[in-house]
PDBQT receptor file of N, H, CA, C and O in Angstrom, charges set to zero:
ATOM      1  N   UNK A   1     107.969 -10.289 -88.312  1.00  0.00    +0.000 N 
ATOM      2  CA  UNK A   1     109.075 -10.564 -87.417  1.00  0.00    +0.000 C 
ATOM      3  C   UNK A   1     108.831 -11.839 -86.612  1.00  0.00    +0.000 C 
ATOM      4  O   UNK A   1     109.739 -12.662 -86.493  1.00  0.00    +0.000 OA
ATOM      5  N   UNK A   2     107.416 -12.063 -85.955  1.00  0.00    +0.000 N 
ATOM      6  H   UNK A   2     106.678 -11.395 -86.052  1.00  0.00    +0.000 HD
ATOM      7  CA  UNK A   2     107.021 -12.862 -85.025  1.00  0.00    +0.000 C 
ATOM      8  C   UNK A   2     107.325 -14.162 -86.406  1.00  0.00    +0.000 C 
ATOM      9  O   UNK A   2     108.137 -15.058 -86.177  1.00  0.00    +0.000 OA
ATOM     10  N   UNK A   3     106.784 -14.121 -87.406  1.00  0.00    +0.000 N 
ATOM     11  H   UNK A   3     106.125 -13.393 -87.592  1.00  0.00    +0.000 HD
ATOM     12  CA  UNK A   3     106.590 -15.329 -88.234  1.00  0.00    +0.000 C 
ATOM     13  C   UNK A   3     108.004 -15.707 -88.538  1.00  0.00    +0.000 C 
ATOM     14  O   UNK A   3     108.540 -16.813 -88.474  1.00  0.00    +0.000 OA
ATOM     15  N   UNK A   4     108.542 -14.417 -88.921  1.00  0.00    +0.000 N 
ATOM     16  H   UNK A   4     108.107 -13.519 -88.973  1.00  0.00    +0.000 HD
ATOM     17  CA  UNK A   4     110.257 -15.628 -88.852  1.00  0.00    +0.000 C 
ATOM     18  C   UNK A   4     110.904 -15.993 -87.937  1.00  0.00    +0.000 C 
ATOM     19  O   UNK A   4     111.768 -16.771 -88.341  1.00  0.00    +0.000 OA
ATOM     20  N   UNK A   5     110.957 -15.804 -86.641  1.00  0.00    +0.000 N 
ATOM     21  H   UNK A   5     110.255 -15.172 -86.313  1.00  0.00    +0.000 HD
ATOM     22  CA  UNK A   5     111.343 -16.381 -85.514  1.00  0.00    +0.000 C 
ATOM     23  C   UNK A   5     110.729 -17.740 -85.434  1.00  0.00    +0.000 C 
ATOM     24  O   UNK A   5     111.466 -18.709 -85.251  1.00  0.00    +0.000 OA
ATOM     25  N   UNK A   6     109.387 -17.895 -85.563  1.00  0.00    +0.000 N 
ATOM     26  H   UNK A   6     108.788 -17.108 -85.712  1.00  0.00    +0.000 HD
ATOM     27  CA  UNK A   6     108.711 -18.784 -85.254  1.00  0.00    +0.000 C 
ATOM     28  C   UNK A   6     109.753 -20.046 -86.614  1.00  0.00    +0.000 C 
ATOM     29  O   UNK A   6     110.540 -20.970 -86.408  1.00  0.00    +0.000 OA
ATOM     30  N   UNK A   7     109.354 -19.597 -87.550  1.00  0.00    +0.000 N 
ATOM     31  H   UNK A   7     108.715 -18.847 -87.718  1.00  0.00    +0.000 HD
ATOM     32  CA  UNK A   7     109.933 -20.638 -88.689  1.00  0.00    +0.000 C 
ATOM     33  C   UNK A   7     112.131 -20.771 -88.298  1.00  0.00    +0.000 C 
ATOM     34  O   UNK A   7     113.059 -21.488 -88.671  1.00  0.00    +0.000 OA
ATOM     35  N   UNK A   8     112.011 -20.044 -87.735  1.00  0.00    +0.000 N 
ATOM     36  H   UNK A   8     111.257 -19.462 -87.432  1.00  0.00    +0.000 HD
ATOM     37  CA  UNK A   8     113.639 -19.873 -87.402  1.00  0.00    +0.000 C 
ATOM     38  C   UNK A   8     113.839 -21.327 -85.848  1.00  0.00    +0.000 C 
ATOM     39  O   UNK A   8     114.593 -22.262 -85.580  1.00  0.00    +0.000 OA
ATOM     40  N   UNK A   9     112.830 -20.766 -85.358  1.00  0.00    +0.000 N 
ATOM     41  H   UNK A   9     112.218 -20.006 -85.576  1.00  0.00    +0.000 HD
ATOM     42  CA  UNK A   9     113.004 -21.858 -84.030  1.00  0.00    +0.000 C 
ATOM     43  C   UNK A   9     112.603 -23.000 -84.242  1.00  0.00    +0.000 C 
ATOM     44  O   UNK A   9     113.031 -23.912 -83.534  1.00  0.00    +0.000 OA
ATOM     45  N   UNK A  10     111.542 -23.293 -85.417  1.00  0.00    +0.000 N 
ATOM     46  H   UNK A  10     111.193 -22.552 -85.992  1.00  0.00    +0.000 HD
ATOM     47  CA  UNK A  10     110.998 -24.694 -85.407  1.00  0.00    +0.000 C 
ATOM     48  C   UNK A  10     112.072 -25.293 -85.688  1.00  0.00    +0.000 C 
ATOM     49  O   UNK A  10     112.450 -26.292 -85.076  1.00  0.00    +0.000 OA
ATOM     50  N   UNK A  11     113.003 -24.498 -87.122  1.00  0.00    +0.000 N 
ATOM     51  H   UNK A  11     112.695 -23.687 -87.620  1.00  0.00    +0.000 HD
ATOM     52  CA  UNK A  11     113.699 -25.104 -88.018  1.00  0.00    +0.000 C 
ATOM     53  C   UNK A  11     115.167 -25.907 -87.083  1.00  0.00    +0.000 C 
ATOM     54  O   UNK A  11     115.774 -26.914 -87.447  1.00  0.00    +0.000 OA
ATOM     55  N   UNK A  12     115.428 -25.074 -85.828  1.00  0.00    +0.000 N 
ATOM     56  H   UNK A  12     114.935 -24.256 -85.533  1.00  0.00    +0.000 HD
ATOM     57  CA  UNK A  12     116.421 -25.457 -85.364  1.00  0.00    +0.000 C 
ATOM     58  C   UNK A  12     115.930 -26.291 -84.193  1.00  0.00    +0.000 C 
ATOM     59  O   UNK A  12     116.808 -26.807 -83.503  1.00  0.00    +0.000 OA
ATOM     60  N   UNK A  13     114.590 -26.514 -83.844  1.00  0.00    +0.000 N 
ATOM     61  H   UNK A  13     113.876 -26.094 -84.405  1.00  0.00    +0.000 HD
ATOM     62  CA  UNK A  13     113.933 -27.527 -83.275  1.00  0.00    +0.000 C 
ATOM     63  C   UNK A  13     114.047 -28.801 -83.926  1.00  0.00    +0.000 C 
ATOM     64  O   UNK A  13     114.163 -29.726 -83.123  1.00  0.00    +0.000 OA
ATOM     65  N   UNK A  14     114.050 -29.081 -84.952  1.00  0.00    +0.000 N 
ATOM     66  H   UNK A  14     113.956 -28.329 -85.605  1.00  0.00    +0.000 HD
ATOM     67  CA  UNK A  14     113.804 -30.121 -86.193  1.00  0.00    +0.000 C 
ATOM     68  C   UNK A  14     115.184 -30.401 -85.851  1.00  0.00    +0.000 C 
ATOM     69  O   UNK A  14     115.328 -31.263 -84.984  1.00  0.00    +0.000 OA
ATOM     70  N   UNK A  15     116.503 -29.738 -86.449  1.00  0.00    +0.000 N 
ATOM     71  H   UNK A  15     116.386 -29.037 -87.153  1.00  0.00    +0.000 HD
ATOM     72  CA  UNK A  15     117.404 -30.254 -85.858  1.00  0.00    +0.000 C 
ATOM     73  C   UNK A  15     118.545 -30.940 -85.252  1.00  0.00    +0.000 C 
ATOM     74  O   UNK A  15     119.531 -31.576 -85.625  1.00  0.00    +0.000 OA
ATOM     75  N   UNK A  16     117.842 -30.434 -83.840  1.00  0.00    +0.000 N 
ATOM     76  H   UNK A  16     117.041 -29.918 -83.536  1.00  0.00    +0.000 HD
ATOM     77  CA  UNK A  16     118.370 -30.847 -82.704  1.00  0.00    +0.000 C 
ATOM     78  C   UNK A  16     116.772 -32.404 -82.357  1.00  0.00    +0.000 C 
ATOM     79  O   UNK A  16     116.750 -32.911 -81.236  1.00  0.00    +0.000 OA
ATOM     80  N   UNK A  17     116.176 -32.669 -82.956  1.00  0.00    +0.000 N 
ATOM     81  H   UNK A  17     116.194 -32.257 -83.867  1.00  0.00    +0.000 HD
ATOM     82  CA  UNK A  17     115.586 -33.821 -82.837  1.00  0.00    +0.000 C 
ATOM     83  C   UNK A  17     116.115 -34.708 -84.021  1.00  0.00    +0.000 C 
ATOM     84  O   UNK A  17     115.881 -35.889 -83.769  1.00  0.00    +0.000 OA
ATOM     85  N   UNK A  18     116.711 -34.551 -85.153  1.00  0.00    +0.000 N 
ATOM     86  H   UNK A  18     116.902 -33.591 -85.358  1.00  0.00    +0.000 HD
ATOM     87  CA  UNK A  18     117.619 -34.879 -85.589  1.00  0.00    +0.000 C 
ATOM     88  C   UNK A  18     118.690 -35.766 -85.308  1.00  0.00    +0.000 C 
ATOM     89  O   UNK A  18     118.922 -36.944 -85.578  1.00  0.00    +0.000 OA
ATOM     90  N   UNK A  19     119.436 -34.619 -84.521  1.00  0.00    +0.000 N 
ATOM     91  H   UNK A  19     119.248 -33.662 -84.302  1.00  0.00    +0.000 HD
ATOM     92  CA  UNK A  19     120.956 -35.001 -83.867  1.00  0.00    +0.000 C 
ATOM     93  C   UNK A  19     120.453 -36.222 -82.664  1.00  0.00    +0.000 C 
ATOM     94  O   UNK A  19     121.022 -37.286 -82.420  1.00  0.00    +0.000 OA
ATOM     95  N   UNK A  20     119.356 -35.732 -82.111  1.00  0.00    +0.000 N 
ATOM     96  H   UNK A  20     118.894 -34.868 -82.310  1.00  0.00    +0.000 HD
ATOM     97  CA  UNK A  20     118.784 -37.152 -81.197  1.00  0.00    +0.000 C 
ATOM     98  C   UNK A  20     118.575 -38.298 -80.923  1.00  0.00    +0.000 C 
ATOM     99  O   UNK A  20     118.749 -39.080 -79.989  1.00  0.00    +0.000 OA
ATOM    100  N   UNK A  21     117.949 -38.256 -82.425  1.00  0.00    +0.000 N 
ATOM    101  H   UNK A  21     117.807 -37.621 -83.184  1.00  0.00    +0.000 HD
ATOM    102  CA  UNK A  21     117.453 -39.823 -82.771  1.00  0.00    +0.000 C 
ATOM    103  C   UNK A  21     118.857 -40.228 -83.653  1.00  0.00    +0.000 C 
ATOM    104  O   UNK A  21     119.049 -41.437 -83.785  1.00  0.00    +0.000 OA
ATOM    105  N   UNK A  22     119.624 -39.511 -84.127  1.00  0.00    +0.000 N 
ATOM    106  H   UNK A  22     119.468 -38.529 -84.020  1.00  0.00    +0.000 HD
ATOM    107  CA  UNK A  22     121.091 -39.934 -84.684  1.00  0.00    +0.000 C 
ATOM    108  C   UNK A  22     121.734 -40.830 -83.493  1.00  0.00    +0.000 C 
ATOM    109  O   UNK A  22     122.119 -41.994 -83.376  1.00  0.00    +0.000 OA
ATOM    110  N   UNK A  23     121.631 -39.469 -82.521  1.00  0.00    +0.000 N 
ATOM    111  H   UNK A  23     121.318 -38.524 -82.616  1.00  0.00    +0.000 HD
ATOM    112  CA  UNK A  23     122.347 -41.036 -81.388  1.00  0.00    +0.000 C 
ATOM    113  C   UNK A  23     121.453 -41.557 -80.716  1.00  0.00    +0.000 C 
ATOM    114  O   UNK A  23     121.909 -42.296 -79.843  1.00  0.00    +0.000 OA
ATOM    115  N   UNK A  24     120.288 -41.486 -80.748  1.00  0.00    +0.000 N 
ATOM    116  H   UNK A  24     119.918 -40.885 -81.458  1.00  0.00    +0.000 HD
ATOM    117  CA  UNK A  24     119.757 -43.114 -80.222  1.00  0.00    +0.000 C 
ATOM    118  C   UNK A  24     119.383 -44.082 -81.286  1.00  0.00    +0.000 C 
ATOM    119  O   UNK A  24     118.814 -45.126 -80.968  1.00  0.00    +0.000 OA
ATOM    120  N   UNK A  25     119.632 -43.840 -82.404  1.00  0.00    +0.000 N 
ATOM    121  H   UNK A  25     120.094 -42.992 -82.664  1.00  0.00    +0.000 HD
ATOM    122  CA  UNK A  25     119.742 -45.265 -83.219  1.00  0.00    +0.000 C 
ATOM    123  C   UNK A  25     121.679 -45.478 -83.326  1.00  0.00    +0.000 C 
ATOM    124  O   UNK A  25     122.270 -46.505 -83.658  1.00  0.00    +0.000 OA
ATOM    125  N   UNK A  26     122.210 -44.321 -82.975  1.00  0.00    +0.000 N 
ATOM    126  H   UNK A  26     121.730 -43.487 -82.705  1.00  0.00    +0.000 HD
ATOM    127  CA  UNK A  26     123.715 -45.249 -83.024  1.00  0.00    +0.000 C 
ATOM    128  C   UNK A  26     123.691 -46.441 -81.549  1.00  0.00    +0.000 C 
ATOM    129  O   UNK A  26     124.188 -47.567 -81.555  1.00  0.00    +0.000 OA
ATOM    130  N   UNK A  27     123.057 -45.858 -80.527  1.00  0.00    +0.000 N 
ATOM    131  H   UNK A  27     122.653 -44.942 -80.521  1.00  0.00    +0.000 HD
ATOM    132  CA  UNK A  27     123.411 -46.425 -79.215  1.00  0.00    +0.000 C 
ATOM    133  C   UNK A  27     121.986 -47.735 -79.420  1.00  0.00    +0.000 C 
ATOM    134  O   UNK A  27     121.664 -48.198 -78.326  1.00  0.00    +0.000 OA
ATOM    135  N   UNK A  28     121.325 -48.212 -80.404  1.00  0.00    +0.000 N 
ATOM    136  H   UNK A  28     121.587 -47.835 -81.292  1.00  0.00    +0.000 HD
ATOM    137  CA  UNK A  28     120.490 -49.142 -80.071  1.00  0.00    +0.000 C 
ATOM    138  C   UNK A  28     119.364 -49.433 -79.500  1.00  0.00    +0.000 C 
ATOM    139  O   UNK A  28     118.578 -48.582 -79.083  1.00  0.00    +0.000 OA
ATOM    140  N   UNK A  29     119.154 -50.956 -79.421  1.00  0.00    +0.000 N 
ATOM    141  H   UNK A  29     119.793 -51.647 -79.760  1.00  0.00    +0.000 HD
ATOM    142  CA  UNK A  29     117.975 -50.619 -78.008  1.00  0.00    +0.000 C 
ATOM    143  C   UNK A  29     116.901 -50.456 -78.548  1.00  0.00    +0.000 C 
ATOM    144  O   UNK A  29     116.476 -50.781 -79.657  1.00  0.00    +0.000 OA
ATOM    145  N   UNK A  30     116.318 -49.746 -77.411  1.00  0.00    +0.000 N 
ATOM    146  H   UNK A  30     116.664 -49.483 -76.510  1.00  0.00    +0.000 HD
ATOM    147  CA  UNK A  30     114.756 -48.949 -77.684  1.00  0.00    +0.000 C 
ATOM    148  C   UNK A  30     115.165 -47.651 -78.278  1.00  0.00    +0.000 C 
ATOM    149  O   UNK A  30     114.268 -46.952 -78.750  1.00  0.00    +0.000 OA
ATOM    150  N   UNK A  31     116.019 -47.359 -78.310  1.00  0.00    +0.000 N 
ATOM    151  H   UNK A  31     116.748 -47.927 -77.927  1.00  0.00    +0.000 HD
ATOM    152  CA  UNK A  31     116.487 -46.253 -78.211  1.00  0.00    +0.000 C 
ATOM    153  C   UNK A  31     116.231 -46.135 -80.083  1.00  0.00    +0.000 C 
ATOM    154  O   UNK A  31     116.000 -45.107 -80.720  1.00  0.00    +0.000 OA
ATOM    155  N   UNK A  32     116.353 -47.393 -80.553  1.00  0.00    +0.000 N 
ATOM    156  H   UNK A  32     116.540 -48.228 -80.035  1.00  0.00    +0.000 HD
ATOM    157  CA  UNK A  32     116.663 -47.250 -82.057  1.00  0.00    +0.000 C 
ATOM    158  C   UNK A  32     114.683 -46.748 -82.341  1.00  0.00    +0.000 C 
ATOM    159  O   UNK A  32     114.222 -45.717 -82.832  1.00  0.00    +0.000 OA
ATOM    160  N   UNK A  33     114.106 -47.734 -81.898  1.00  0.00    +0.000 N 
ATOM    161  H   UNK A  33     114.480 -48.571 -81.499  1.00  0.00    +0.000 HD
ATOM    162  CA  UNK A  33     112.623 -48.020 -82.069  1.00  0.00    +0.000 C 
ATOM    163  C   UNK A  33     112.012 -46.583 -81.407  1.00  0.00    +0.000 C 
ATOM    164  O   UNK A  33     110.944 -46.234 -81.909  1.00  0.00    +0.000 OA
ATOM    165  N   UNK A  34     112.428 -45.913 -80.594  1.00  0.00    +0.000 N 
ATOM    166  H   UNK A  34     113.295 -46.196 -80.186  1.00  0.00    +0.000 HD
ATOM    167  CA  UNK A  34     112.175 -44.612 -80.232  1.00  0.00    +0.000 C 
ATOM    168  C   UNK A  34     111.990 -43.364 -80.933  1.00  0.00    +0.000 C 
ATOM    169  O   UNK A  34     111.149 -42.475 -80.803  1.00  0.00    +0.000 OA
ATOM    170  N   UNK A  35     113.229 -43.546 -81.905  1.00  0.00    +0.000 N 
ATOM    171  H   UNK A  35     113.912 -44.268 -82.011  1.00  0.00    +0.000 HD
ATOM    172  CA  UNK A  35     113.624 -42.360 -82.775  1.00  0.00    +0.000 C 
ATOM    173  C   UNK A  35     113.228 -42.669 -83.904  1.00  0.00    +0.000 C 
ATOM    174  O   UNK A  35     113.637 -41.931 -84.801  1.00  0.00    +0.000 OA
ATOM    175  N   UNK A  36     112.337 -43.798 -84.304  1.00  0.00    +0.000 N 
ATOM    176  H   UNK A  36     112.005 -44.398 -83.575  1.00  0.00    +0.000 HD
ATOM    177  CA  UNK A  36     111.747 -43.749 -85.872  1.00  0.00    +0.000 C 
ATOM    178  C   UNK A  36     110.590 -42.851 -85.371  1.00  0.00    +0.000 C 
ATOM    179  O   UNK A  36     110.441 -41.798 -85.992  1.00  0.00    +0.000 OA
ATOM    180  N   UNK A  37     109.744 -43.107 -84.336  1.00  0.00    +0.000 N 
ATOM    181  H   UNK A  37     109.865 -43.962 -83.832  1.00  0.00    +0.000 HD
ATOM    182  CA  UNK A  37     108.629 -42.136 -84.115  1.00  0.00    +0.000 C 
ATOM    183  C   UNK A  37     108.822 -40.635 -83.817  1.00  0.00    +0.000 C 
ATOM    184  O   UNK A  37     108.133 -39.672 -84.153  1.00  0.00    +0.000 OA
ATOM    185  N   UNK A  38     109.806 -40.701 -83.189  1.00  0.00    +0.000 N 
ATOM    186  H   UNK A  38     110.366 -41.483 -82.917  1.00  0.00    +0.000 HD
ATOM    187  CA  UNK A  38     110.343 -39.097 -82.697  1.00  0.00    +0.000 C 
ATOM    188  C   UNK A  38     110.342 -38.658 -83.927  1.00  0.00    +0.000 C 
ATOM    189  O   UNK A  38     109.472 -37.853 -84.259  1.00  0.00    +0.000 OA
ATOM    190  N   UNK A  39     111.621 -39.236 -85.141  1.00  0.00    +0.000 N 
ATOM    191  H   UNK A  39     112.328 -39.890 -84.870  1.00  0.00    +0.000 HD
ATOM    192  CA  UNK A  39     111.860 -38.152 -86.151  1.00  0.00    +0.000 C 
ATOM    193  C   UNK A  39     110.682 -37.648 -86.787  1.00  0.00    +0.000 C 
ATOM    194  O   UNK A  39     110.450 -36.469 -87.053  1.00  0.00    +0.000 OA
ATOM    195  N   UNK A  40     109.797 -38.866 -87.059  1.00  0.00    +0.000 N 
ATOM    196  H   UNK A  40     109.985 -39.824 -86.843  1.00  0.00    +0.000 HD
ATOM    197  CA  UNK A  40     108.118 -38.307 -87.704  1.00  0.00    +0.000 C 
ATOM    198  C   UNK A  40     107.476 -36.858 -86.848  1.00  0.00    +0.000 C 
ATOM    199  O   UNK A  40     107.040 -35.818 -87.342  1.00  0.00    +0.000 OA
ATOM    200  N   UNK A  41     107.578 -37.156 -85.761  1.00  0.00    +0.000 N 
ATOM    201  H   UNK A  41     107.931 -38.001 -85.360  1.00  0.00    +0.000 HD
ATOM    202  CA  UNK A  41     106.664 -36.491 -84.872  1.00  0.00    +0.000 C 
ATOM    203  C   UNK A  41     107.167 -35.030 -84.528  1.00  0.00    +0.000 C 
ATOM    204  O   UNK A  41     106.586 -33.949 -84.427  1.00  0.00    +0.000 OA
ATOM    205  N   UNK A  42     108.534 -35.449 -84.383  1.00  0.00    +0.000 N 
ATOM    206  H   UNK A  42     109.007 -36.327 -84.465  1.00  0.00    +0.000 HD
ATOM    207  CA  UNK A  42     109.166 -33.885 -83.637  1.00  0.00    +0.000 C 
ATOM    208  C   UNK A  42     109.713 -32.985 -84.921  1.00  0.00    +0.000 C 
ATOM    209  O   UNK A  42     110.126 -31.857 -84.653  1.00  0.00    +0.000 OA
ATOM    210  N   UNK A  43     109.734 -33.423 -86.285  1.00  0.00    +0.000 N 
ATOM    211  H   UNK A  43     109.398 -34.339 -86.502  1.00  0.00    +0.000 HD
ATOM    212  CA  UNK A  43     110.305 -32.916 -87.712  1.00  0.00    +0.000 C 
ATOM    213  C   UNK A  43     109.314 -32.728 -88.120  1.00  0.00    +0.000 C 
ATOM    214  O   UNK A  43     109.585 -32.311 -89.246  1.00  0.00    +0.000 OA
ATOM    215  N   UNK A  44     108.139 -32.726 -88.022  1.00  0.00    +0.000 N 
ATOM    216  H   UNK A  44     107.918 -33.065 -87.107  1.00  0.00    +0.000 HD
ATOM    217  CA  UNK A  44     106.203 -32.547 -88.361  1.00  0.00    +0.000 C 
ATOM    218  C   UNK A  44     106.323 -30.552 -87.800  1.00  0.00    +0.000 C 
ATOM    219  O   UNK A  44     106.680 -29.643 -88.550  1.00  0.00    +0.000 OA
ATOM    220  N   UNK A  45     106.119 -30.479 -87.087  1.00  0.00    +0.000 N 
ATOM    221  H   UNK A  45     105.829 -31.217 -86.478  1.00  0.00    +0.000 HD
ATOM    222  CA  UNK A  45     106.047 -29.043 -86.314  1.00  0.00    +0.000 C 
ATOM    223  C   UNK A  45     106.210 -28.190 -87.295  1.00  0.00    +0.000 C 
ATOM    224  O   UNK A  45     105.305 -27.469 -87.715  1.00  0.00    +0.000 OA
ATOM    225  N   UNK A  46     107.446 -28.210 -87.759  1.00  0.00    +0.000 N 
ATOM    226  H   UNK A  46     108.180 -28.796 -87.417  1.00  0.00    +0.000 HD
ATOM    227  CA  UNK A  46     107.726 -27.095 -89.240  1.00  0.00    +0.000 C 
ATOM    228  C   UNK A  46     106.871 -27.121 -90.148  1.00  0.00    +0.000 C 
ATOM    229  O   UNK A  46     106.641 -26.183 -90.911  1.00  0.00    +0.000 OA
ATOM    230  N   UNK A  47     106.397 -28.048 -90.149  1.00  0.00    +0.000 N 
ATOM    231  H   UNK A  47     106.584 -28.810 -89.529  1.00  0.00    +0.000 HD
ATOM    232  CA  UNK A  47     105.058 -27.931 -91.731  1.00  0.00    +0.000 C 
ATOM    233  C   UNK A  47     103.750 -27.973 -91.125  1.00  0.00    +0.000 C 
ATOM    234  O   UNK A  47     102.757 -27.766 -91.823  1.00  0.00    +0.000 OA
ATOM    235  N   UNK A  48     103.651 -28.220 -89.891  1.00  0.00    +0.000 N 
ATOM    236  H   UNK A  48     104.457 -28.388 -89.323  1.00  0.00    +0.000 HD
ATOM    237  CA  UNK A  48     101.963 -28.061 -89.192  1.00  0.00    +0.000 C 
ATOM    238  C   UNK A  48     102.715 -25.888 -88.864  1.00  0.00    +0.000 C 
ATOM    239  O   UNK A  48     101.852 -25.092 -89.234  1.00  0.00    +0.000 OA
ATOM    240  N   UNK A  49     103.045 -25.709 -88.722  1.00  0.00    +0.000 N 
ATOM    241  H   UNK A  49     103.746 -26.355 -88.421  1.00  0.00    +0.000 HD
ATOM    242  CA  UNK A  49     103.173 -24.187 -88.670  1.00  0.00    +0.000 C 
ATOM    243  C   UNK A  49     103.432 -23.436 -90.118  1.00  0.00    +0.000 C 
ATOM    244  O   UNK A  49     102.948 -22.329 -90.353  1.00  0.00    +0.000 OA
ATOM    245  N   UNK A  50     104.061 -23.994 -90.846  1.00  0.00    +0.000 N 
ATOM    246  H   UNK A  50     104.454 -24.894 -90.655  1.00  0.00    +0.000 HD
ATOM    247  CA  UNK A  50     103.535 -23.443 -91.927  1.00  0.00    +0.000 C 
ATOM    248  C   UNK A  50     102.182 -23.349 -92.444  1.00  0.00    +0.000 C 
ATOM    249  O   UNK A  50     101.606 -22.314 -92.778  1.00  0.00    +0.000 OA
ATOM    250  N   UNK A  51     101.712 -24.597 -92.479  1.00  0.00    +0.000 N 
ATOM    251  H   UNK A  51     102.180 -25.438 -92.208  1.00  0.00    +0.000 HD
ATOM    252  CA  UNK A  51     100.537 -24.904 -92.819  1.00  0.00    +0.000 C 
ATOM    253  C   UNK A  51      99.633 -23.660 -92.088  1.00  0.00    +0.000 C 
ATOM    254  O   UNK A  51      99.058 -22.834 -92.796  1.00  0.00    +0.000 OA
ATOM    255  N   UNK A  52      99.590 -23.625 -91.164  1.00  0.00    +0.000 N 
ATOM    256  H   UNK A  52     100.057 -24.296 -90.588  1.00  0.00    +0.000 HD
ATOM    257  CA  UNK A  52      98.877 -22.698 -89.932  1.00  0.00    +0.000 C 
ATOM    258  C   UNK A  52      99.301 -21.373 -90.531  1.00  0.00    +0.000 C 
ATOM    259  O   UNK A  52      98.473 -20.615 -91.036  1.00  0.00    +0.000 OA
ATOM    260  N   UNK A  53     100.299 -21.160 -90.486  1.00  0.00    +0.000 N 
ATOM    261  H   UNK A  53     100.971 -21.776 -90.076  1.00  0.00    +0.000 HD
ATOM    262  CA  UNK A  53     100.420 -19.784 -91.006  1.00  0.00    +0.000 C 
ATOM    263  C   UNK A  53     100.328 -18.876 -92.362  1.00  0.00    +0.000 C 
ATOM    264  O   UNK A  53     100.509 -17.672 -92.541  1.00  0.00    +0.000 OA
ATOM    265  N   UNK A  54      99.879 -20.230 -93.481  1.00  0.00    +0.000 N 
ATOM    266  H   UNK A  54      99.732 -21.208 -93.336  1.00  0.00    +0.000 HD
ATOM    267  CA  UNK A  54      99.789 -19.734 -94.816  1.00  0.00    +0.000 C 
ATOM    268  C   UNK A  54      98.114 -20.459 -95.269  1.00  0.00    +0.000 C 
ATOM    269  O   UNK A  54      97.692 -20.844 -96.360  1.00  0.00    +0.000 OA
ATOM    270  N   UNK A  55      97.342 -20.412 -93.640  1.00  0.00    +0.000 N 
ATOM    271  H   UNK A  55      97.685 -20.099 -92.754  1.00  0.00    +0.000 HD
ATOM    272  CA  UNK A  55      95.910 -20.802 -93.932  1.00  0.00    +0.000 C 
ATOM    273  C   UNK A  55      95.192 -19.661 -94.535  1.00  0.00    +0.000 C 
ATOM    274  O   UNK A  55      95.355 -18.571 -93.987  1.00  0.00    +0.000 OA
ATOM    275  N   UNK A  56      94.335 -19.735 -95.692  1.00  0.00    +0.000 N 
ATOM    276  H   UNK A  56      94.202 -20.621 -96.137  1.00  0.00    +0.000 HD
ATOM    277  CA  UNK A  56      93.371 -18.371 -95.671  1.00  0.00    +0.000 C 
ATOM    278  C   UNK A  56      92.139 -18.415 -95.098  1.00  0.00    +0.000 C 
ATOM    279  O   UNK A  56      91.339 -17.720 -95.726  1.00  0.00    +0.000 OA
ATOM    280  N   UNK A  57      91.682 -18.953 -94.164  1.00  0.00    +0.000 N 
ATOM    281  H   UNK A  57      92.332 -19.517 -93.655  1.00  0.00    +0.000 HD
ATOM    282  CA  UNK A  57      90.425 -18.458 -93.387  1.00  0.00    +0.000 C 
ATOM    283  C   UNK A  57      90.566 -19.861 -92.159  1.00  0.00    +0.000 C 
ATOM    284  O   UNK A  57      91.087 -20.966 -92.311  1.00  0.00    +0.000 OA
ATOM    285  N   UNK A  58      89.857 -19.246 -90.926  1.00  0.00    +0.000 N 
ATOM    286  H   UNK A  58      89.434 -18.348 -90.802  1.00  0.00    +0.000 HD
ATOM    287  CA  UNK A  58      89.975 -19.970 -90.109  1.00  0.00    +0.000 C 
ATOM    288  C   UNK A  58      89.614 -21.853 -89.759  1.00  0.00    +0.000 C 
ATOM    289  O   UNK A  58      90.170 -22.545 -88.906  1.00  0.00    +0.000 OA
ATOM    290  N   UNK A  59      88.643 -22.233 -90.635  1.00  0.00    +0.000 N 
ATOM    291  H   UNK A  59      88.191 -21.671 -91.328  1.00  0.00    +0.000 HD
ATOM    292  CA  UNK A  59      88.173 -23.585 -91.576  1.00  0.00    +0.000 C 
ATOM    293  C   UNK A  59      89.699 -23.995 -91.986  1.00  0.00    +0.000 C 
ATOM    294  O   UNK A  59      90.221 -24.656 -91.089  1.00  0.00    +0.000 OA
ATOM    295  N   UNK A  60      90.200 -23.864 -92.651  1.00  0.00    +0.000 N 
ATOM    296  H   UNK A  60      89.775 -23.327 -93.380  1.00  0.00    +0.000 HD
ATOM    297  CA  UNK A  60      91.740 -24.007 -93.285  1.00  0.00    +0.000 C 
ATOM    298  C   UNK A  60      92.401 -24.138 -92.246  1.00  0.00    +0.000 C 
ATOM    299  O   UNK A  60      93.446 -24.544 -92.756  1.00  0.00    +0.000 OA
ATOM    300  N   UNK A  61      92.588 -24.110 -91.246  1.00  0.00    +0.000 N 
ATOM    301  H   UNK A  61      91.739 -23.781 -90.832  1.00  0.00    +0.000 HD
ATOM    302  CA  UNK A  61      93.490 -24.404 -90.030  1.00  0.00    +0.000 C 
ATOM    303  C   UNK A  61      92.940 -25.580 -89.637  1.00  0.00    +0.000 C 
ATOM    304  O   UNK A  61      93.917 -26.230 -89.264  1.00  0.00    +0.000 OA
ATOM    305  N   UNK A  62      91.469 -26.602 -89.417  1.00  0.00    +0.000 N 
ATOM    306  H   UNK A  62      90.675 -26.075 -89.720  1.00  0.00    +0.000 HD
ATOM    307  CA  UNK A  62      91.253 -27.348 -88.713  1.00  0.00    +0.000 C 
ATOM    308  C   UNK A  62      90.608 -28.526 -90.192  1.00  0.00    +0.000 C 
ATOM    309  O   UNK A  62      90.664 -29.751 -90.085  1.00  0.00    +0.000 OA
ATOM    310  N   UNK A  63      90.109 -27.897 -91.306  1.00  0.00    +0.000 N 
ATOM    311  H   UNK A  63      90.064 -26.902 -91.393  1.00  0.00    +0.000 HD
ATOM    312  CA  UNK A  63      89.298 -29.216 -92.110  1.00  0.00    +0.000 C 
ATOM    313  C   UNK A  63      90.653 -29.287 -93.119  1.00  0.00    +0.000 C 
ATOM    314  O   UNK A  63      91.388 -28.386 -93.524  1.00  0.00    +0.000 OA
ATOM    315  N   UNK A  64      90.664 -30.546 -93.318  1.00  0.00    +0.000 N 
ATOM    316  H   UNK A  64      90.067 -31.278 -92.990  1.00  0.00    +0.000 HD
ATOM    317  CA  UNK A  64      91.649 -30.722 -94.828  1.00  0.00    +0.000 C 
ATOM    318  C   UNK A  64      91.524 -32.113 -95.434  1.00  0.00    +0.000 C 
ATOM    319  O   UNK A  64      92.134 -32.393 -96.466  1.00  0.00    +0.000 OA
TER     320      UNK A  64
């Protein structure tokens, strides 16, 4: 239960960082140069929690 919530909230975390950097590269600026790093960074979460959650031993969470 806990694991699909978790994959349920990242997924709608991802997004709404999405829709973000949509309008700060429509509005320019820094705003454009902002949201190339955001989308990397804040759309990452969903697959560092997968990753985490389909580790088989505790080594597998930190060496790769």
């Amino acid at each position: 239960m806990v694991k699909k919530d978790l994959q349920e909230r990242t997924l709608k975390f991802s997004i709404r960082i999405v829709n973000l950097c949509k309008f700060l590269r429509e509005n320019g600026g820094t705003g454009y140069d902002i949201s190339k790093q955001l989308i990397r960074s804040g759309t990452s979460i969903g697959a560092n929690v997968e990753e985490a959650q389909n580790a088989e031993s505790k080594p597998d969470l930190f060496i790769k």
